[in-house]
N, CA, C and O atoms as a GROMACS GRO file, in nm:
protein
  600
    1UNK      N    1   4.076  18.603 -15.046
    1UNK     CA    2   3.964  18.635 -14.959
    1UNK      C    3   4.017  18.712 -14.837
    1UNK      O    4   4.118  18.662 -14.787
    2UNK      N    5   3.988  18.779 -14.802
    2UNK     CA    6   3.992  18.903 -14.742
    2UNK      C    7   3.992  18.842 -14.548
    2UNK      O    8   3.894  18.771 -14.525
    3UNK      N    9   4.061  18.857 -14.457
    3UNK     CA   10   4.067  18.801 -14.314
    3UNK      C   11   3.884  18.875 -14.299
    3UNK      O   12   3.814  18.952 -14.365
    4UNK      N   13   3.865  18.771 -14.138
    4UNK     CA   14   3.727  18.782 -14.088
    4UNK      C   15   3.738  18.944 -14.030
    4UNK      O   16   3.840  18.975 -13.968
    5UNK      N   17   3.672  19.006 -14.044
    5UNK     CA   18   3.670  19.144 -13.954
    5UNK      C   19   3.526  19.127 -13.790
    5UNK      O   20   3.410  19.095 -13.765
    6UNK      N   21   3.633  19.169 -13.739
    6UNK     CA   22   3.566  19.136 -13.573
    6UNK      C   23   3.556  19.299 -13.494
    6UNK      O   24   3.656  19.370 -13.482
    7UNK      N   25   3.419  19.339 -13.446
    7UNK     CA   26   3.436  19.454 -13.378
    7UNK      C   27   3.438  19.366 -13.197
    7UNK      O   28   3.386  19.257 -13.175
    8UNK      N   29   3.498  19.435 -13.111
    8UNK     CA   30   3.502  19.375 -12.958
    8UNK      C   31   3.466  19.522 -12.900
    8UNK      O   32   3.513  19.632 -12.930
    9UNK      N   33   3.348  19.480 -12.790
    9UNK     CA   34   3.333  19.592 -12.711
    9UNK      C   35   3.373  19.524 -12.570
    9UNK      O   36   3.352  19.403 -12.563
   10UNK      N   37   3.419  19.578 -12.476
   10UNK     CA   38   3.466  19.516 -12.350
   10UNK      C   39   3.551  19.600 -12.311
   10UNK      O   40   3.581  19.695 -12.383
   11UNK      N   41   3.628  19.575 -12.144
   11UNK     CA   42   3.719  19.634 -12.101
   11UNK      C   43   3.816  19.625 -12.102
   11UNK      O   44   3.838  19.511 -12.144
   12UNK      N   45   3.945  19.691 -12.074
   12UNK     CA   46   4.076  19.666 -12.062
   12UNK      C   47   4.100  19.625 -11.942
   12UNK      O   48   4.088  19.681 -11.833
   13UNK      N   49   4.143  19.495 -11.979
   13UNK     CA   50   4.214  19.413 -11.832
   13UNK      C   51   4.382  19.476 -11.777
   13UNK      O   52   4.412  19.460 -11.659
   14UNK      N   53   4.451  19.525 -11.843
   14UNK     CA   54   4.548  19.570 -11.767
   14UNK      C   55   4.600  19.653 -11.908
   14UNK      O   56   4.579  19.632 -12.027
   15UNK      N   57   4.680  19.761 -11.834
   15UNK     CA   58   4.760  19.838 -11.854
   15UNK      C   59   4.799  19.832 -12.027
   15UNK      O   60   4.845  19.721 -12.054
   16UNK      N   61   4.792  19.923 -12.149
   16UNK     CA   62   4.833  19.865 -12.260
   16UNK      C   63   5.042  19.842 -12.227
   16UNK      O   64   5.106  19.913 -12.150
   17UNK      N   65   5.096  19.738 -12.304
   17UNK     CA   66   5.251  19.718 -12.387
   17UNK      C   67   5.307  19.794 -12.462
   17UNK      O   68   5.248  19.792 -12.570
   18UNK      N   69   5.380  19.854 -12.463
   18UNK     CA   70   5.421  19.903 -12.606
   18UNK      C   71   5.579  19.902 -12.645
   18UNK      O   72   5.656  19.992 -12.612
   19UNK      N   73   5.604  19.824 -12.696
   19UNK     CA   74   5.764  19.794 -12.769
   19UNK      C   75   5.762  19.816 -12.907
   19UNK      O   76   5.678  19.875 -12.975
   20UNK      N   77   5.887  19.748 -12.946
   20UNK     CA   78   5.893  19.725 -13.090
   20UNK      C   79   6.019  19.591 -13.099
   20UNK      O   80   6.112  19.549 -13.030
   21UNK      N   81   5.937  19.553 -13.257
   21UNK     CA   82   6.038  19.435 -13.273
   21UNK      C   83   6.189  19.443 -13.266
   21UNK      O   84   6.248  19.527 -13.198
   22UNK      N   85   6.250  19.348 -13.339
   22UNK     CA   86   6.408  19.375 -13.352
   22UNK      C   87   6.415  19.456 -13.488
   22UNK      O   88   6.510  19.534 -13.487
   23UNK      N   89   6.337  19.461 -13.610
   23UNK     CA   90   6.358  19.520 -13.747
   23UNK      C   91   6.309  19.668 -13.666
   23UNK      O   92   6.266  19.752 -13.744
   24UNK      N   93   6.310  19.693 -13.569
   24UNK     CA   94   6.224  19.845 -13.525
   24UNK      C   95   6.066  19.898 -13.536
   24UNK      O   96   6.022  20.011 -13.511
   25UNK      N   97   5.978  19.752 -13.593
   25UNK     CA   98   5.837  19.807 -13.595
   25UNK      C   99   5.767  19.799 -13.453
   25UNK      O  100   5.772  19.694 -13.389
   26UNK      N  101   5.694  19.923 -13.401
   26UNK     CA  102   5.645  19.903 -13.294
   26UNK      C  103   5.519  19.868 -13.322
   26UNK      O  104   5.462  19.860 -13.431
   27UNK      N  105   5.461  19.838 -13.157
   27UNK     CA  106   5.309  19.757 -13.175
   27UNK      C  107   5.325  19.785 -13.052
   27UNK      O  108   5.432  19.795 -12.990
   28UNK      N  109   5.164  19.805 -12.994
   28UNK     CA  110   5.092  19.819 -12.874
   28UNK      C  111   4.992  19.671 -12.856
   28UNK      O  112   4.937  19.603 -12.943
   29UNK      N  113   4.998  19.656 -12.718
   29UNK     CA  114   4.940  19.526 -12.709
   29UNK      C  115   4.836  19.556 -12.587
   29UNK      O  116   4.868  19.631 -12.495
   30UNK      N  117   4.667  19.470 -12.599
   30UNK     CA  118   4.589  19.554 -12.564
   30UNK      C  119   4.500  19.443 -12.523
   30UNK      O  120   4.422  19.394 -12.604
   31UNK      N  121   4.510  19.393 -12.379
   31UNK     CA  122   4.424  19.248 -12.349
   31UNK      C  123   4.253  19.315 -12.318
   31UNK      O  124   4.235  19.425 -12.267
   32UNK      N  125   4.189  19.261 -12.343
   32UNK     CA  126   4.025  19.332 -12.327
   32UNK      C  127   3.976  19.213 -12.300
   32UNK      O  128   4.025  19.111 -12.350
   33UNK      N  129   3.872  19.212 -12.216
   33UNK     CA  130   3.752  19.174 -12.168
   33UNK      C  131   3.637  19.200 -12.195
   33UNK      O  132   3.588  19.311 -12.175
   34UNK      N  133   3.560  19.079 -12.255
   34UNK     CA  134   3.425  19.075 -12.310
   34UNK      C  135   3.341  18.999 -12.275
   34UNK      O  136   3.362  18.878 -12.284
   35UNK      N  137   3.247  19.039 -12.236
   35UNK     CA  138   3.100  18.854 -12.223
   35UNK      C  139   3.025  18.953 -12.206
   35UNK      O  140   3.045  19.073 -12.226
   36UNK      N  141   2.888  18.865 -12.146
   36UNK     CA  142   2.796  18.901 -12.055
   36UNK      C  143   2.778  18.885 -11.935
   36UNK      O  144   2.846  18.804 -11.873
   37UNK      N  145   2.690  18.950 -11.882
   37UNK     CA  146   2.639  18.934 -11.719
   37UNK      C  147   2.515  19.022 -11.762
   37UNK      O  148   2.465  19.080 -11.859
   38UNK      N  149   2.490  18.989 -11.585
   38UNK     CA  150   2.344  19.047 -11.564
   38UNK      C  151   2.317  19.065 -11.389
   38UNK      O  152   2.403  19.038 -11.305
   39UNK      N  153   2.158  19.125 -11.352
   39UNK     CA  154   2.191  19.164 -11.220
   39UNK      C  155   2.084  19.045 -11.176
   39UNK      O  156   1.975  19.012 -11.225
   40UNK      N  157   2.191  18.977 -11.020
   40UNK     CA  158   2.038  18.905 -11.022
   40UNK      C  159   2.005  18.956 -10.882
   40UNK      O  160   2.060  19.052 -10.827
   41UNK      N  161   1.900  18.872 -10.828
   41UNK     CA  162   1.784  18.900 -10.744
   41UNK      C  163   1.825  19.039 -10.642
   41UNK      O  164   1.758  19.143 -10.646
   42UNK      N  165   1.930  19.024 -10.562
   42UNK     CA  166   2.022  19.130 -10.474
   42UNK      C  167   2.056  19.220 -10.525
   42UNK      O  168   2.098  19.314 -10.457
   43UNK      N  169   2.048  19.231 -10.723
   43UNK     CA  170   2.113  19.384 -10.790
   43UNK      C  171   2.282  19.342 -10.770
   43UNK      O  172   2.362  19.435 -10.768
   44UNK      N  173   2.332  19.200 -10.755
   44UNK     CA  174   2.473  19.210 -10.740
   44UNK      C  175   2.476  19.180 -10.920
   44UNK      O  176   2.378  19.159 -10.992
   45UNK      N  177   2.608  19.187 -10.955
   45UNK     CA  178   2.655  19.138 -11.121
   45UNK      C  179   2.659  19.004 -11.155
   45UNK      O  180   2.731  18.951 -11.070
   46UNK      N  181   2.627  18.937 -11.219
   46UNK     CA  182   2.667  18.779 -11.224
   46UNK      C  183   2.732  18.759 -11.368
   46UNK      O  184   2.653  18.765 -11.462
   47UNK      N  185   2.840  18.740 -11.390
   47UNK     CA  186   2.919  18.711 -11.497
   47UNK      C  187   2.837  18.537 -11.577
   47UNK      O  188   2.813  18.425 -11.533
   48UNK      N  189   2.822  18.597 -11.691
   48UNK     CA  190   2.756  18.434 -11.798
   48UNK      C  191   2.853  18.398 -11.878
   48UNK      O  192   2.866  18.281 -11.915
   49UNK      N  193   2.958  18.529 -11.926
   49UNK     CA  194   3.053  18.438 -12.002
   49UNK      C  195   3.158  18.551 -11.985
   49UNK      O  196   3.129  18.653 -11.922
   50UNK      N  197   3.300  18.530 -12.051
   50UNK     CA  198   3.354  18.602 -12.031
   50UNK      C  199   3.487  18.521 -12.164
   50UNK      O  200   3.525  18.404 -12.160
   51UNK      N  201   3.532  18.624 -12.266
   51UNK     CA  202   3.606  18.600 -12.333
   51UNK      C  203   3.712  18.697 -12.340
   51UNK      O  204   3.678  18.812 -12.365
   52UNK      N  205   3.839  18.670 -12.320
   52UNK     CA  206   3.982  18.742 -12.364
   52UNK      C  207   3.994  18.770 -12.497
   52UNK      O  208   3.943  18.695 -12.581
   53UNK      N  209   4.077  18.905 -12.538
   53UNK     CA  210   4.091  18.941 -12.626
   53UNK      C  211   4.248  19.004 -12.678
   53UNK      O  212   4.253  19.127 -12.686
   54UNK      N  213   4.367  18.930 -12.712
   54UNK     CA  214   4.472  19.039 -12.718
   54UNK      C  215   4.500  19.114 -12.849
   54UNK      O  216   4.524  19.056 -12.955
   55UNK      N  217   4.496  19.236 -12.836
   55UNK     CA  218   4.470  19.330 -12.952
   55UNK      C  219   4.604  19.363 -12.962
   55UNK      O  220   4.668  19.406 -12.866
   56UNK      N  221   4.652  19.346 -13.079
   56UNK     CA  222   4.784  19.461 -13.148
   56UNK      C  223   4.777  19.543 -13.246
   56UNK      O  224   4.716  19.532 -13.352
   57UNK      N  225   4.852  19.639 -13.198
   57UNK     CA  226   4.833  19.776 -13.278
   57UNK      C  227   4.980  19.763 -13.312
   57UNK      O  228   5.074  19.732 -13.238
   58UNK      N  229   4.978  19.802 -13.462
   58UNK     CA  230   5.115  19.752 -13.563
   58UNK      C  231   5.079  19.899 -13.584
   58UNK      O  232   4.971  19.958 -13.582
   59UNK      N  233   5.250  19.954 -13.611
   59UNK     CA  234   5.263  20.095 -13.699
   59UNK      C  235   5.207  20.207 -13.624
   59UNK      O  236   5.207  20.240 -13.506
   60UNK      N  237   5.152  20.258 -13.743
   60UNK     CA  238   5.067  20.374 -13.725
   60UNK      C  239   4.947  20.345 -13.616
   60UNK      O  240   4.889  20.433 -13.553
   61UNK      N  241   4.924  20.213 -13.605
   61UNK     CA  242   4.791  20.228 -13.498
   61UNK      C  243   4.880  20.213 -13.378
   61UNK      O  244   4.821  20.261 -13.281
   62UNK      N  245   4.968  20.179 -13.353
   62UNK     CA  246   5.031  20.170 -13.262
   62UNK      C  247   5.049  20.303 -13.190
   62UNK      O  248   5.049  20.306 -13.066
   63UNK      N  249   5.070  20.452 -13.286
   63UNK     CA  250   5.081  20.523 -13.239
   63UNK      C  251   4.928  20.608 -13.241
   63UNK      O  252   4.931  20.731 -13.243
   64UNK      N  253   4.840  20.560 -13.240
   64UNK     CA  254   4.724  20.602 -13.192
   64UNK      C  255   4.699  20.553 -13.097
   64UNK      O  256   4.622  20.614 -13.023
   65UNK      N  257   4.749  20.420 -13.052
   65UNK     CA  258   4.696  20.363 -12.917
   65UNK      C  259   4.761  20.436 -12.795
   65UNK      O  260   4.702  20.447 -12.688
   66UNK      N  261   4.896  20.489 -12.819
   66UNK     CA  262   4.997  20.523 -12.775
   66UNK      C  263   4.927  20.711 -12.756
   66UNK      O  264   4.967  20.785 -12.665
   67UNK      N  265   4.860  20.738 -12.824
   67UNK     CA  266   4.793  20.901 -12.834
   67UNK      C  267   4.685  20.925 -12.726
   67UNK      O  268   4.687  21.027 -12.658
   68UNK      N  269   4.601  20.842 -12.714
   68UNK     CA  270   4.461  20.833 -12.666
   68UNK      C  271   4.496  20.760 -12.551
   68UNK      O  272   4.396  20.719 -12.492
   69UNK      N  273   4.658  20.712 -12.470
   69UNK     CA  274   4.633  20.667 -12.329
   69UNK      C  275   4.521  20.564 -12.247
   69UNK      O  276   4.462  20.575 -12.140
   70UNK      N  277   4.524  20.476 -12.336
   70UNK     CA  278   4.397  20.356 -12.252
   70UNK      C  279   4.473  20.358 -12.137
   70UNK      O  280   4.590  20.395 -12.122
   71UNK      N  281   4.350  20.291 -12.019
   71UNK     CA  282   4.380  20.269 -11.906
   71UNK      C  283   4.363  20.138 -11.871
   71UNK      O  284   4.324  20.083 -11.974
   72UNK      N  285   4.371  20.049 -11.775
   72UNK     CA  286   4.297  19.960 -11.730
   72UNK      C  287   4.158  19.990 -11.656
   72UNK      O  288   4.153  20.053 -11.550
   73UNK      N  289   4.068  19.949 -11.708
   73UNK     CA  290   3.938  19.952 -11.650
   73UNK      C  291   3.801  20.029 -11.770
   73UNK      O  292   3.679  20.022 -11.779
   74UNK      N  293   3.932  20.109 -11.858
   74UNK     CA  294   3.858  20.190 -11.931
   74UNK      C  295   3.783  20.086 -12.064
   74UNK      O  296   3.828  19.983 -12.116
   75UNK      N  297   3.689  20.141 -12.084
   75UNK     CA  298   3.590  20.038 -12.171
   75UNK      C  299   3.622  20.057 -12.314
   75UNK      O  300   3.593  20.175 -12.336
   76UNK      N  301   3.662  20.008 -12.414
   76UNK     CA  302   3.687  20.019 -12.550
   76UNK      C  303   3.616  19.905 -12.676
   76UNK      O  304   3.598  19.784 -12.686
   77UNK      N  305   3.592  20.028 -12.762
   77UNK     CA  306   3.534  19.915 -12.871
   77UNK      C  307   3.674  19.897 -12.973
   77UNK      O  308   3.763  19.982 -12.979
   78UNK      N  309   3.673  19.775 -13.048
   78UNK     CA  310   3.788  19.775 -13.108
   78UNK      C  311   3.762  19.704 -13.204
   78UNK      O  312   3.680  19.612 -13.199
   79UNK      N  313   3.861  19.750 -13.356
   79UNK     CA  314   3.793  19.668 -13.483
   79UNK      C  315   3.943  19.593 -13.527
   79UNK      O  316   4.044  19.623 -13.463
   80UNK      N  317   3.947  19.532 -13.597
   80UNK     CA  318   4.058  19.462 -13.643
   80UNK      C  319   3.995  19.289 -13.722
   80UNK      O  320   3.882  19.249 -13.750
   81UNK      N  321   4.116  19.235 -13.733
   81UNK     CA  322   4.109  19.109 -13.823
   81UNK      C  323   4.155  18.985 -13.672
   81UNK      O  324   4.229  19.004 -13.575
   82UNK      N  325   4.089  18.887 -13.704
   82UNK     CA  326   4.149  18.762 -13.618
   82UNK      C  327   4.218  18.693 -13.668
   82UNK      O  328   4.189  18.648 -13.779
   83UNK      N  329   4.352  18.657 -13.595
   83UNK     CA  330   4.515  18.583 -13.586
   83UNK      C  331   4.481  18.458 -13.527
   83UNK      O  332   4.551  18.360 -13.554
   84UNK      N  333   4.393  18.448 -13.457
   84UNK     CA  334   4.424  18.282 -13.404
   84UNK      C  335   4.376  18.323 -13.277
   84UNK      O  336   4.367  18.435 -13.228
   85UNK      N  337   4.342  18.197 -13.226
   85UNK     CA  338   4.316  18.159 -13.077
   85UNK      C  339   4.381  18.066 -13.021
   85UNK      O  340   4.404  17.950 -13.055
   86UNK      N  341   4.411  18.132 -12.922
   86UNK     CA  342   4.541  18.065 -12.788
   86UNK      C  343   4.453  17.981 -12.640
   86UNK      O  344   4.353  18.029 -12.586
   87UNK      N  345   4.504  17.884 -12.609
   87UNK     CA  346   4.408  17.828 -12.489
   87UNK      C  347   4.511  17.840 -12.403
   87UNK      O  348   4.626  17.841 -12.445
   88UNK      N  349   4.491  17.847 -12.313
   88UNK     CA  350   4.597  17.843 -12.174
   88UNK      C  351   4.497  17.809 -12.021
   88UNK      O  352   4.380  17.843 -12.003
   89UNK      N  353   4.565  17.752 -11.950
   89UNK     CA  354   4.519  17.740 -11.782
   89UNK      C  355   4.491  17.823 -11.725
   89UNK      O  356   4.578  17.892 -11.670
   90UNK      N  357   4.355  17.851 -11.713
   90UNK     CA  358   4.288  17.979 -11.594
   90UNK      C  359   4.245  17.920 -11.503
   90UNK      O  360   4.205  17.804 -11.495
   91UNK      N  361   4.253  18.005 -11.426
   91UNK     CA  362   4.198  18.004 -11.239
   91UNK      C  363   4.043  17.864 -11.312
   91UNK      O  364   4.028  17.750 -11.267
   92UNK      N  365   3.996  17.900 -11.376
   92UNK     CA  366   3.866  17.844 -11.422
   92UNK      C  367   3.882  17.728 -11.506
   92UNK      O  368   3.791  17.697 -11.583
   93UNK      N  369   3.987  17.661 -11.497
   93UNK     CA  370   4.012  17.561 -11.600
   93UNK      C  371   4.077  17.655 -11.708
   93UNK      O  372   4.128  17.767 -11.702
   94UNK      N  373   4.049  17.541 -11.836
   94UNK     CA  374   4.112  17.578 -11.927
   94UNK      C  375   4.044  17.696 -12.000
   94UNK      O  376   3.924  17.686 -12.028
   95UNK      N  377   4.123  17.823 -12.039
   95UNK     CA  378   4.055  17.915 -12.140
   95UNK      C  379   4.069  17.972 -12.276
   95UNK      O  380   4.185  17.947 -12.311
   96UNK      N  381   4.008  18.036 -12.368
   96UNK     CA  382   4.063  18.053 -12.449
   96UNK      C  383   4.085  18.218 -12.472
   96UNK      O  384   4.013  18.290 -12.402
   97UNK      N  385   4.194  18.298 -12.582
   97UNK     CA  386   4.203  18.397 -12.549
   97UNK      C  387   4.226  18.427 -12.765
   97UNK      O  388   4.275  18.362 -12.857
   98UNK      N  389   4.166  18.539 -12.753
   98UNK     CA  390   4.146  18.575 -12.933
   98UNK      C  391   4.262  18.623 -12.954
   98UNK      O  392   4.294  18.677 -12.848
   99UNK      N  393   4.373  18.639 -13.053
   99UNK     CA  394   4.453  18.751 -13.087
   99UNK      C  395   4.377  18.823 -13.157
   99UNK      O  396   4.269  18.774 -13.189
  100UNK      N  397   4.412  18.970 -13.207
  100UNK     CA  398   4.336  19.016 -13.329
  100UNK      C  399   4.449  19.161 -13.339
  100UNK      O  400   4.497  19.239 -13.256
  101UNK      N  401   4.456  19.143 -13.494
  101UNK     CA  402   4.567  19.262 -13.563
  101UNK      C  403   4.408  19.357 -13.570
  101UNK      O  404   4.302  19.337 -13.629
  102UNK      N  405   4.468  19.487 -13.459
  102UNK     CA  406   4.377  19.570 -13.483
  102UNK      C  407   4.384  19.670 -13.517
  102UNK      O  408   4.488  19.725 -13.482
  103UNK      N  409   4.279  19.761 -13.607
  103UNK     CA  410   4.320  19.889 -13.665
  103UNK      C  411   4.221  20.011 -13.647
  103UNK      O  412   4.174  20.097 -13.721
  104UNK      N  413   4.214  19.987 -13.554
  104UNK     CA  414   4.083  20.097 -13.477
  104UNK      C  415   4.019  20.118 -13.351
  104UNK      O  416   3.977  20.013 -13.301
  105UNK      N  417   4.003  20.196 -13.300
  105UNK     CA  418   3.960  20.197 -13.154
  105UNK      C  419   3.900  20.304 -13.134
  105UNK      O  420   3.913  20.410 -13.195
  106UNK      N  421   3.813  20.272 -13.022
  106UNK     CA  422   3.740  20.400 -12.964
  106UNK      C  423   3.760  20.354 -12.836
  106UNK      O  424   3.741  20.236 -12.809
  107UNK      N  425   3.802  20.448 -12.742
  107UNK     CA  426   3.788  20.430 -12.604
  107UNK      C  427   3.671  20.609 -12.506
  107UNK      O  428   3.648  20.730 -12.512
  108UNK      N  429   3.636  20.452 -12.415
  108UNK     CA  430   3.538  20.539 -12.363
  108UNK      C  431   3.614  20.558 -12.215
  108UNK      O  432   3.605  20.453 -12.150
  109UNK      N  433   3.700  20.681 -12.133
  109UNK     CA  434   3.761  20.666 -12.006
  109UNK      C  435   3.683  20.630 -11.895
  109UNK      O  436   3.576  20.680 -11.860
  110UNK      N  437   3.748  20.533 -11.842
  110UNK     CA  438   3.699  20.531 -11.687
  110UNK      C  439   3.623  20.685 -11.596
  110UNK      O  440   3.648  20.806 -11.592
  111UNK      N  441   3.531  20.600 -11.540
  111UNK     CA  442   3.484  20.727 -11.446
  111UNK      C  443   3.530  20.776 -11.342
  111UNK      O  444   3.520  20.693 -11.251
  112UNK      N  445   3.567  20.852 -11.314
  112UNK     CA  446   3.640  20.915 -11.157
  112UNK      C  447   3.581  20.938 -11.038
  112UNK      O  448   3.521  21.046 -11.036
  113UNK      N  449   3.578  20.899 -10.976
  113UNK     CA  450   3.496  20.980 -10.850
  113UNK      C  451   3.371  21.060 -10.845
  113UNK      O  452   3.405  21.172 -10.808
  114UNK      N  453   3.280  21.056 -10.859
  114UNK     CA  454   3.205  21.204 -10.852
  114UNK      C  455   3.166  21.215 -10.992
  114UNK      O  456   3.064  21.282 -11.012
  115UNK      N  457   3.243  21.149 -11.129
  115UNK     CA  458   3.237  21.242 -11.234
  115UNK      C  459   3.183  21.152 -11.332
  115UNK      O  460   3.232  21.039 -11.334
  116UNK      N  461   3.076  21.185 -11.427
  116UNK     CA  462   3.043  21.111 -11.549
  116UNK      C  463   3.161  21.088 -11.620
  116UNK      O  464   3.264  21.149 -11.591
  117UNK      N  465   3.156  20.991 -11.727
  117UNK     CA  466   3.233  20.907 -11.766
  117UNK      C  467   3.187  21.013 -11.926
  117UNK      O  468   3.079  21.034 -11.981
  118UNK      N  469   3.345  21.064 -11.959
  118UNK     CA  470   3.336  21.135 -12.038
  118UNK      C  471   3.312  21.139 -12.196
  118UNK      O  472   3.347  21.026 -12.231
  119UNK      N  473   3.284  21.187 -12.276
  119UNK     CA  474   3.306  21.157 -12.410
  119UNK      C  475   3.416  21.057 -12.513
  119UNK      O  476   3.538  21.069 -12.503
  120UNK      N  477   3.369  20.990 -12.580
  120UNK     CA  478   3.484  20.882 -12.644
  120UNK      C  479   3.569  20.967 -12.732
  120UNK      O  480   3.563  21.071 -12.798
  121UNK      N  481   3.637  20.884 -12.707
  121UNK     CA  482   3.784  20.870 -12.784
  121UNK      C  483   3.838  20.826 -12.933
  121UNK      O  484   3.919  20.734 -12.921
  122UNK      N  485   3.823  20.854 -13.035
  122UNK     CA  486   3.785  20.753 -13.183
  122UNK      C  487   3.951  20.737 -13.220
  122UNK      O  488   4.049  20.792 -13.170
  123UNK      N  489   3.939  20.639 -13.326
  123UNK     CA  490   4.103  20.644 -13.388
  123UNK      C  491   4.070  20.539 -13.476
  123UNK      O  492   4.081  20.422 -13.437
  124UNK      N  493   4.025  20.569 -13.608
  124UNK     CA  494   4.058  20.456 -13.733
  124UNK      C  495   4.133  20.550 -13.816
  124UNK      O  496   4.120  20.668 -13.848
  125UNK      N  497   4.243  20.424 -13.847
  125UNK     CA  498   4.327  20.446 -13.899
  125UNK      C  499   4.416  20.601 -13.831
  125UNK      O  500   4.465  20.611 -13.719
  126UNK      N  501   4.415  20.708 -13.941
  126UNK     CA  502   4.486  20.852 -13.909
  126UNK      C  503   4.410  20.941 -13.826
  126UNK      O  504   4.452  21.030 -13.752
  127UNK      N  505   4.262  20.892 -13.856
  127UNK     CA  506   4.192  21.003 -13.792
  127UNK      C  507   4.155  21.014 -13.623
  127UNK      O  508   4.201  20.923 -13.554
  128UNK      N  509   4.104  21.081 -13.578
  128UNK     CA  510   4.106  21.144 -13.422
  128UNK      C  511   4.004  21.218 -13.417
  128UNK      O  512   3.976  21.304 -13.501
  129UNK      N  513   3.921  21.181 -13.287
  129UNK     CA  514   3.786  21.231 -13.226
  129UNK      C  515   3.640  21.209 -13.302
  129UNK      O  516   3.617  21.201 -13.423
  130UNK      N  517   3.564  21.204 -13.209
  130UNK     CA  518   3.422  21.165 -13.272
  130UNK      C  519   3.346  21.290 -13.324
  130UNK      O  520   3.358  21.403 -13.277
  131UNK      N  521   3.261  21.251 -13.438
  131UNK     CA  522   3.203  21.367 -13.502
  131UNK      C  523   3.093  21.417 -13.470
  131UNK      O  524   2.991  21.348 -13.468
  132UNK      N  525   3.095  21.545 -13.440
  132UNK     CA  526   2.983  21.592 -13.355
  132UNK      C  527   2.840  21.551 -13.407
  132UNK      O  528   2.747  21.539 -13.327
  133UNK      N  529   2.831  21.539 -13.482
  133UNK     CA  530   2.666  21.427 -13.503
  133UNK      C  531   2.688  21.313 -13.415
  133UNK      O  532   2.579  21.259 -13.397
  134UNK      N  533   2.773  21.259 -13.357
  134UNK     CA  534   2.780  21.095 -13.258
  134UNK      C  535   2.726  21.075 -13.147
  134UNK      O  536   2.755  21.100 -13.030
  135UNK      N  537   2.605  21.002 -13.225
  135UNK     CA  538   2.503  20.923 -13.082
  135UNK      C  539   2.597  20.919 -12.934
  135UNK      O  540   2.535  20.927 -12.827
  136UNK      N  541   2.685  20.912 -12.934
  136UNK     CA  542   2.767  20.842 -12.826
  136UNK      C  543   2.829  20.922 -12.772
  136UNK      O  544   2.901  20.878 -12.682
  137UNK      N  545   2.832  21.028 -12.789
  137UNK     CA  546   2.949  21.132 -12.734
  137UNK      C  547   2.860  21.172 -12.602
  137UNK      O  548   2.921  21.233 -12.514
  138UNK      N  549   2.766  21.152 -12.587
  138UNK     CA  550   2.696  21.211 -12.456
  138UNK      C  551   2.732  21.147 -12.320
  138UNK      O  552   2.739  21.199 -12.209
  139UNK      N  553   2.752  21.016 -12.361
  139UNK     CA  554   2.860  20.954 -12.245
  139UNK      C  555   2.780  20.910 -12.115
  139UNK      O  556   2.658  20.889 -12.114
  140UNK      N  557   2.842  20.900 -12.032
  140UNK     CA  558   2.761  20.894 -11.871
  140UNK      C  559   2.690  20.806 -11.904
  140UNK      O  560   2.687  20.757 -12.016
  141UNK      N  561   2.598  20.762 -11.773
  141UNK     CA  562   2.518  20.673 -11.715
  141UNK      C  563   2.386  20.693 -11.774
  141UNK      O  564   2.297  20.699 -11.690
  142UNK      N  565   2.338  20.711 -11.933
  142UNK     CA  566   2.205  20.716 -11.984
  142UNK      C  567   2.099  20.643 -11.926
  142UNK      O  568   2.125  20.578 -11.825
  143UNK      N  569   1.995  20.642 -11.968
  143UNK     CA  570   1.919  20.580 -11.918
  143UNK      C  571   1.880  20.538 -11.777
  143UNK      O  572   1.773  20.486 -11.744
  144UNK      N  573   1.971  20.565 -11.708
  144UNK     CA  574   1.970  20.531 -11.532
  144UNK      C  575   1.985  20.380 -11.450
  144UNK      O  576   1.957  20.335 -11.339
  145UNK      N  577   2.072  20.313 -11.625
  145UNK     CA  578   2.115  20.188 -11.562
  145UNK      C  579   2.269  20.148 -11.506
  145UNK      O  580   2.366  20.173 -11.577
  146UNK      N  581   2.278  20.109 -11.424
  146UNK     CA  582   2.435  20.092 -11.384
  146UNK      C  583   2.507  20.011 -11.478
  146UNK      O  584   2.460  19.908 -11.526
  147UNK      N  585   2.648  20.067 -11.511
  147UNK     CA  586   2.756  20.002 -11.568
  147UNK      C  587   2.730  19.818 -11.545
  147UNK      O  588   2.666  19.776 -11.448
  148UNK      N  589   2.786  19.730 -11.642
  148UNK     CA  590   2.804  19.602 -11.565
  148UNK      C  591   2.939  19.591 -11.586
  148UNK      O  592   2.990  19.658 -11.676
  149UNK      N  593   2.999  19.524 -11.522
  149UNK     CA  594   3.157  19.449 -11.503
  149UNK      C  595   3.228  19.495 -11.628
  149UNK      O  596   3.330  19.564 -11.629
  150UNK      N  597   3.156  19.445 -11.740
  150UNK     CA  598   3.233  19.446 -11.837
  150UNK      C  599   3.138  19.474 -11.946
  150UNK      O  600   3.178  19.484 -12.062
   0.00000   0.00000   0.00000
C-alpha cells in the first residue's frame, strides 16, 4: 500500500538547509507553517491553529529546491508522503511537528515593498514553471483581501 500523500500550503518559517549525507545524497530541509486565522473586530490577525511542517527534498528534488531559492516568509504549497510526527516543547507547551519526504513544490515569493507578489514558482519532479493556462499565475492581492499570517 502505497504511503499517505499530503499537499501543505503555508509559509516558510526560516531559511531552507541544504547538505548531504555521509554516502553523498543531498537533501534540502524545509520547515513551513500552516493553520488558520482570521481578522477579528480591529482587522488585527488572530491565529486558531497553527501546525509545523519539516519537508525534505532527497536527490533530484533537492536540487529543485536548491533552483527556485525559497525564502523565509515566502508562501509555498508542497506535496510529498508523511514520515512521522515529532512532539517537542514550544513557547506554547507541548507541540507537534509533521516530517514529510517531499517531491514537489510551488513557491509563491514574498512581496517587496511597493510590489505585487509575483507569479509562482512550480517544480514536480524534473519539471519547471507554471503553464500558461494557470489560474494562479496572476499572483498579487486578488480580490482585495489582505494576506493572513500564514
Amino acid at each position: 500500500m502505497p504511503d499517505a500523500r499530503i499537499t501543505i500550503e503555508g509559509r516558510i518559517a526560516a531559511d531552507p538547509r541544504f547538505s548531504a549525507t555521509h554516502q553523498g545524497v543531498s537533501v534540502g530541509n524545509l520547515r513551513v507553517l500552516a493553520g488558520r486565522s482570521k481578522k477579528d473586530e480591529q482587522g488585527n490577525w488572530q491565529t486558531l491553529s497553527t501546525t509545523a511542517y519539516q519537508a525534505a527534498f532527497w536527490r533530484e528534488h533537492h536540487d529543485l529546491l536548491a533552483t527556485l531559492k525559497p525564502e523565509k516568509g515566502d508562501s509555498v504549497t508542497i506535496t510529498g508522503t508523511v514520515e512521522g510526527v515529532d512532539s517537542y516543547d514550544g513557547p506554547n507547551g507541548l507541540s507537534l511537528s509533521v516530517r514529510v519526504n517531499a517531491d514537489g513544490i510551488r513557491l509563491f515569493k514574498k512581496r517587496q515593498q511597493g510590489q505585487q507578489q509575483g507569479a509562482p514558482q512550480s517544480g514536480y519532479g524534473h519539471s519547471q514553471g507554471a503553464p500558461q493556462s494557470d489560474p494562479w499565475a496572476g499572483g498579487g492581492n486578488q480580490g482585495g483581501y489582505d494576506d493572513p499570517p500564514f
